[in-house]
KEPA-10712 format. One record per residue (C-alpha): residue number from 1; x, y, z; residue in one letter. Coordinates in nm, 3 decimals. Layout:
<recs>
pos: NUM | x: X | y: Y | z: Z | code: A
...
</recs>
This chain:
<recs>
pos: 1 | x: 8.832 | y: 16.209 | z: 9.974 | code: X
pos: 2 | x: 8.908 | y: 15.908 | z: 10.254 | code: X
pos: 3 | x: 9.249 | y: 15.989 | z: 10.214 | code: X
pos: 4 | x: 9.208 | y: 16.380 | z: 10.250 | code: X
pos: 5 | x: 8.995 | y: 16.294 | z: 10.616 | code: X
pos: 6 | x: 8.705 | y: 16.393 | z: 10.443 | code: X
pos: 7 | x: 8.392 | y: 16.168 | z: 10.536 | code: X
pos: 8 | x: 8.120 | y: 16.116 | z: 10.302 | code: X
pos: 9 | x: 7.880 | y: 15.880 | z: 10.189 | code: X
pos: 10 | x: 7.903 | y: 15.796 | z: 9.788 | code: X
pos: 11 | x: 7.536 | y: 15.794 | z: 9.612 | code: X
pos: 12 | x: 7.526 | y: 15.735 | z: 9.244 | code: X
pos: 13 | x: 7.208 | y: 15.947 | z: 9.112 | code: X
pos: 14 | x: 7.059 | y: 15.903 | z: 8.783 | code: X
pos: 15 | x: 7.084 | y: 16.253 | z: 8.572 | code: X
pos: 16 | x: 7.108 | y: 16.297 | z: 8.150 | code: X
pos: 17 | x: 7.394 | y: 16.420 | z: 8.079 | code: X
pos: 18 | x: 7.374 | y: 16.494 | z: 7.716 | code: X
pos: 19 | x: 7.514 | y: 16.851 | z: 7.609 | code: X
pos: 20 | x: 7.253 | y: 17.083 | z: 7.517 | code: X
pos: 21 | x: 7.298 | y: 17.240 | z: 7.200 | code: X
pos: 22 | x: 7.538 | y: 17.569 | z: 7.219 | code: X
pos: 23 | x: 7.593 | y: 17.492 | z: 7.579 | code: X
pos: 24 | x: 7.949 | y: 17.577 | z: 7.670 | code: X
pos: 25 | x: 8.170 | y: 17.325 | z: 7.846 | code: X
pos: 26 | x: 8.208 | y: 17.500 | z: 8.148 | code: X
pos: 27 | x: 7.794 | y: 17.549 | z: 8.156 | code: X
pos: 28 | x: 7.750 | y: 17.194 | z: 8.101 | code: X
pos: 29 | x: 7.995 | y: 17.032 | z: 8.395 | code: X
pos: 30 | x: 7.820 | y: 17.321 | z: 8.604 | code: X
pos: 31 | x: 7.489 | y: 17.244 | z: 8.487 | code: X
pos: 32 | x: 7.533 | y: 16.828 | z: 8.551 | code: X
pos: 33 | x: 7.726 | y: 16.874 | z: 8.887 | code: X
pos: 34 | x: 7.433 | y: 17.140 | z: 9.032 | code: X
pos: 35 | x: 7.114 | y: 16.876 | z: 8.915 | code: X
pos: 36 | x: 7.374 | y: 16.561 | z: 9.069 | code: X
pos: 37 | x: 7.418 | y: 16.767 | z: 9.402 | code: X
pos: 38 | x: 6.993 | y: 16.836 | z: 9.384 | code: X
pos: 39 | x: 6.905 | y: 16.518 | z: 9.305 | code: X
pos: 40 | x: 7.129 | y: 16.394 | z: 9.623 | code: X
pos: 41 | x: 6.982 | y: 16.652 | z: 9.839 | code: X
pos: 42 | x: 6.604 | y: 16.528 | z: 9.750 | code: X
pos: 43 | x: 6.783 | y: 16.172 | z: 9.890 | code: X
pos: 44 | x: 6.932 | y: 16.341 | z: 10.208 | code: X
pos: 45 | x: 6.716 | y: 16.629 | z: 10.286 | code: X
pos: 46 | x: 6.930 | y: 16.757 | z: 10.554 | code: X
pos: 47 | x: 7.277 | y: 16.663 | z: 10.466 | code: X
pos: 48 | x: 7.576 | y: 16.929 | z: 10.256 | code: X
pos: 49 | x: 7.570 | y: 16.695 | z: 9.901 | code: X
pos: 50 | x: 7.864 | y: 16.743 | z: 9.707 | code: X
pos: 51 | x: 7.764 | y: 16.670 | z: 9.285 | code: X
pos: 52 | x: 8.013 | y: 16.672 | z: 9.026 | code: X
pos: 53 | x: 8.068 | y: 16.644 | z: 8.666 | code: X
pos: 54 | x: 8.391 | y: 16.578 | z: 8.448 | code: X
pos: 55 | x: 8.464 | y: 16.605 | z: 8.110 | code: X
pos: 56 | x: 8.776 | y: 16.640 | z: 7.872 | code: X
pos: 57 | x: 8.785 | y: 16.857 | z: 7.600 | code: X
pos: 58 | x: 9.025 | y: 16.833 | z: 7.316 | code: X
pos: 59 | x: 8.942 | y: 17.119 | z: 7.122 | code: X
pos: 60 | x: 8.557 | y: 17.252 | z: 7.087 | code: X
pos: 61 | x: 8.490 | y: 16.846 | z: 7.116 | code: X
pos: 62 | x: 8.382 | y: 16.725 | z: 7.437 | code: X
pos: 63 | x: 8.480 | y: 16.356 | z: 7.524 | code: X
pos: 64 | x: 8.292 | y: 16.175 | z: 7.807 | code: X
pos: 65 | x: 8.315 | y: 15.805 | z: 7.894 | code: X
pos: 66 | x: 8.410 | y: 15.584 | z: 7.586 | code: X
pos: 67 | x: 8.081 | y: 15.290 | z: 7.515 | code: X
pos: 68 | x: 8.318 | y: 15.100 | z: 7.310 | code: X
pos: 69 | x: 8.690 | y: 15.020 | z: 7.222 | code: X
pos: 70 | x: 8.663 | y: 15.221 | z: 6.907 | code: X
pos: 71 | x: 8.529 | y: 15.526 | z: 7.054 | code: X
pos: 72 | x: 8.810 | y: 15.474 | z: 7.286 | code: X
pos: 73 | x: 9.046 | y: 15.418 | z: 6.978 | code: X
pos: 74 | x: 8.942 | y: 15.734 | z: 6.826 | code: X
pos: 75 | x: 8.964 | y: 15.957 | z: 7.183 | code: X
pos: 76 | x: 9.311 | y: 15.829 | z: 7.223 | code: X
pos: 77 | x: 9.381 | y: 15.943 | z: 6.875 | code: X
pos: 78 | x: 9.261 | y: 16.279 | z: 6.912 | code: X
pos: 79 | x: 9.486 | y: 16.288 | z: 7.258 | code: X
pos: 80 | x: 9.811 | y: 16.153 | z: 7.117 | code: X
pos: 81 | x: 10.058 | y: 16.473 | z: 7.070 | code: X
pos: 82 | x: 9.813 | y: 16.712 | z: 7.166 | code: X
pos: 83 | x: 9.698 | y: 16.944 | z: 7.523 | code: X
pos: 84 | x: 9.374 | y: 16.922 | z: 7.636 | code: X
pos: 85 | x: 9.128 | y: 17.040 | z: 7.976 | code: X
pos: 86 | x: 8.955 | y: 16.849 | z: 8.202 | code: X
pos: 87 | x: 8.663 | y: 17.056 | z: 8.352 | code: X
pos: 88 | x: 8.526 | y: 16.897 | z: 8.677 | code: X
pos: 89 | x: 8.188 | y: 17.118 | z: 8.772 | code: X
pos: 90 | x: 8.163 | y: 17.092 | z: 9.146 | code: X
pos: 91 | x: 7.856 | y: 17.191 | z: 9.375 | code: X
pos: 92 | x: 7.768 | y: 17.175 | z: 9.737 | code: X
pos: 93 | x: 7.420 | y: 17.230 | z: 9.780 | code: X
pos: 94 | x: 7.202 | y: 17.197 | z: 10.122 | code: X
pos: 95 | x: 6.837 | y: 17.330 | z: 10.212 | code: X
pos: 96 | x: 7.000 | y: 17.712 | z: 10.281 | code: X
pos: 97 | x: 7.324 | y: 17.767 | z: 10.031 | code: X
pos: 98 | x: 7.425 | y: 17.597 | z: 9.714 | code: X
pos: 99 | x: 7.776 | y: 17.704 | z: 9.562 | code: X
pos: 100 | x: 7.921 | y: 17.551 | z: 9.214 | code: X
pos: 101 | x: 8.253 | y: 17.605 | z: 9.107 | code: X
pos: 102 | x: 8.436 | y: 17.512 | z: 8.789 | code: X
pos: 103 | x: 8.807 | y: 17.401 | z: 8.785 | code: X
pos: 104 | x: 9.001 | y: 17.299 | z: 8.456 | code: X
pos: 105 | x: 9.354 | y: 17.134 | z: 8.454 | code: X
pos: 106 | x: 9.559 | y: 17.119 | z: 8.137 | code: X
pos: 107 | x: 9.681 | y: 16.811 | z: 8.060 | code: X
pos: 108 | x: 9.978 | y: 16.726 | z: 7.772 | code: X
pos: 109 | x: 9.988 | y: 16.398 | z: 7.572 | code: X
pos: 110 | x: 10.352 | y: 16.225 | z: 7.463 | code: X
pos: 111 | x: 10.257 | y: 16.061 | z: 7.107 | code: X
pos: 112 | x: 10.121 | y: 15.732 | z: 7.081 | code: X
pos: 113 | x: 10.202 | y: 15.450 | z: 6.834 | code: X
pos: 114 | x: 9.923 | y: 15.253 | z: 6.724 | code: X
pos: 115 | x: 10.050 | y: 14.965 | z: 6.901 | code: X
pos: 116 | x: 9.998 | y: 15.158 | z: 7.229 | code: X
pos: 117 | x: 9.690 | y: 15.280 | z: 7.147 | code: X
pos: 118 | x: 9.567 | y: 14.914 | z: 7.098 | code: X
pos: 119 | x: 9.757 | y: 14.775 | z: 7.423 | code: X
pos: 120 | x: 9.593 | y: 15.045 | z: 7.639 | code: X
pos: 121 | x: 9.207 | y: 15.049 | z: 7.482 | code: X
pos: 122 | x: 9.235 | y: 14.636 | z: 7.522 | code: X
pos: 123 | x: 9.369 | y: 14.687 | z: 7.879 | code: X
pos: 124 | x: 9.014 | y: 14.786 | z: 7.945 | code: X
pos: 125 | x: 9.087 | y: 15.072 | z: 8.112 | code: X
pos: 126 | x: 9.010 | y: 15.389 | z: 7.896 | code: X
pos: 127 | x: 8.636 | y: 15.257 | z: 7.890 | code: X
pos: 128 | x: 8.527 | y: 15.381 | z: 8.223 | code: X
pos: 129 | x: 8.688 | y: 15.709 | z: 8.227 | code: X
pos: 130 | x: 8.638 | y: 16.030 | z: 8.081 | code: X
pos: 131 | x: 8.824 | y: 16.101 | z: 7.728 | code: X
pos: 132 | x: 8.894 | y: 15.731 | z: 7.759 | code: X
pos: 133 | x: 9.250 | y: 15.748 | z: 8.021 | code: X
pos: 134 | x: 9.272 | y: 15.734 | z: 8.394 | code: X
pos: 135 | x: 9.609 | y: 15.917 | z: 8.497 | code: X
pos: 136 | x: 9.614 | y: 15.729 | z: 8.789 | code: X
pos: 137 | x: 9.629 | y: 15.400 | z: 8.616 | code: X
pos: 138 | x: 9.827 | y: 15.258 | z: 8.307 | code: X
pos: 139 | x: 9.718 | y: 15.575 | z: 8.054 | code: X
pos: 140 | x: 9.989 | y: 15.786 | z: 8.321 | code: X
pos: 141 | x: 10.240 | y: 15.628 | z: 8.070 | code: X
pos: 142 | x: 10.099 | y: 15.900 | z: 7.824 | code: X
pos: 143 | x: 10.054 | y: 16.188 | z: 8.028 | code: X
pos: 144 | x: 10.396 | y: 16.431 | z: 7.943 | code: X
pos: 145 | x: 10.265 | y: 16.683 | z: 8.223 | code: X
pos: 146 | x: 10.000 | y: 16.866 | z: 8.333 | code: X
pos: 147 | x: 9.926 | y: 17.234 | z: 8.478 | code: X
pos: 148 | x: 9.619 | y: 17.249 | z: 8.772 | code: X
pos: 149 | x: 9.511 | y: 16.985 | z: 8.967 | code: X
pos: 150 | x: 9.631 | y: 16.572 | z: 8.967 | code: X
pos: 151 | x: 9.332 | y: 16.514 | z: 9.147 | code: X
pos: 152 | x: 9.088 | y: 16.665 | z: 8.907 | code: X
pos: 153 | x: 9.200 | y: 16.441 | z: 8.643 | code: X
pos: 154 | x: 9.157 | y: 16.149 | z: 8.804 | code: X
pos: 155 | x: 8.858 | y: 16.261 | z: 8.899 | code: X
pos: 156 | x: 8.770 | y: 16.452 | z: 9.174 | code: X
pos: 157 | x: 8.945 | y: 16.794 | z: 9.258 | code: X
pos: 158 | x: 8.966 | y: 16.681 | z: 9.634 | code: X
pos: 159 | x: 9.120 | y: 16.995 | z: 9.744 | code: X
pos: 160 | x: 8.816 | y: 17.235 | z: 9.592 | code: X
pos: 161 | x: 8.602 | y: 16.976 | z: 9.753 | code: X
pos: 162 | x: 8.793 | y: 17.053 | z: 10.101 | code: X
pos: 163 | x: 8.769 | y: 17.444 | z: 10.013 | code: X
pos: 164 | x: 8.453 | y: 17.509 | z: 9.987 | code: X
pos: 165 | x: 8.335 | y: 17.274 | z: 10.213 | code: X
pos: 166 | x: 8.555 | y: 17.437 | z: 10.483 | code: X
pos: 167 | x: 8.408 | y: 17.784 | z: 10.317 | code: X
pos: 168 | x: 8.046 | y: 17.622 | z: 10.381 | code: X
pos: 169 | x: 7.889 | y: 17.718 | z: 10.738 | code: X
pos: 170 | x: 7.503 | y: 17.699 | z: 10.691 | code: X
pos: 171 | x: 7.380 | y: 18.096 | z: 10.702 | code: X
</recs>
């Protein structure tokens, strides 16, 4: 967002974000970024808090942040060959007007030996990112194309953030 000229303070906020069972992807990254933006609002009272959510989902099967090197193993090995979504839930909520938006980007896999998969999951990298790859970093190797926004997969879909935030006056 720095490098978009939008200023903002970062606040991490501590929210479950288990699915709920039959909860729908696209509820669940709305559901997580509206109780982030809430929680962030009870910390800044008077401030427009921006909360979002990703996830990726490779199928019906949502994959969050990897805990370990073989959950990483087997979310690169349900990526390798295959398309997948990320869904980024975004909401900007202040005392008068909340608005939450979900945006998905497609994103298509090359194959991946075994060997790779092992380089990249002891790289470290895959373990602090959602379906266990950043695009922006070494998994980009990986990443054939993708349809939507770069930005959401990394993380962030800066230019919905700039959107509705622009589309925000307090009424």
């Amino acid at each position: 967002m720095t490098a978009a000229g939008i200023t903002f303070e970062a606040v991490a906020v501590d929210v479950d974000e288990t699915v709920l069972k039959l909860e729908p992807p696209g509820e669940h990254v709305r559901r997580l970024a509206l109780e982030k933006a809430r929680r962030g609002l009870e910390l800044f009272p008077a401030a427009v808090v921006v909360g979002a959510d990703t996830i990726v989902l490779v199928g019906s099967e949502i994959l969050g942040k990897p805990r370990t090197a073989d959950e990483a193993t087997r979310m690169l090995h349900l990526l390798s060959g295959r398309e997948h979504e990320v869904l980024t839930g975004l909401a900007l909520v202040s005392p008068r007007r909340t608005v939450i938006e979900v945006t998905r980007t497609r994103v298509w896999f090359n194959p991946m030996t075994e060997e790779e998969i092992s380089w990249y999951v002891a790289s470290g990298e895959p373990l602090d990112k959602a379906g266990g790859y950043g695009i922006q970093g070494l998994g980009s190797r990986f990443v054939d194309r993708i349809q939507g926004s770069y930005s959401n997969v990394v993380g962030l879909p800066v230019a919905l953030v700039y959107r509705l935030l622009k589309g925000y006056p307090e009424k």
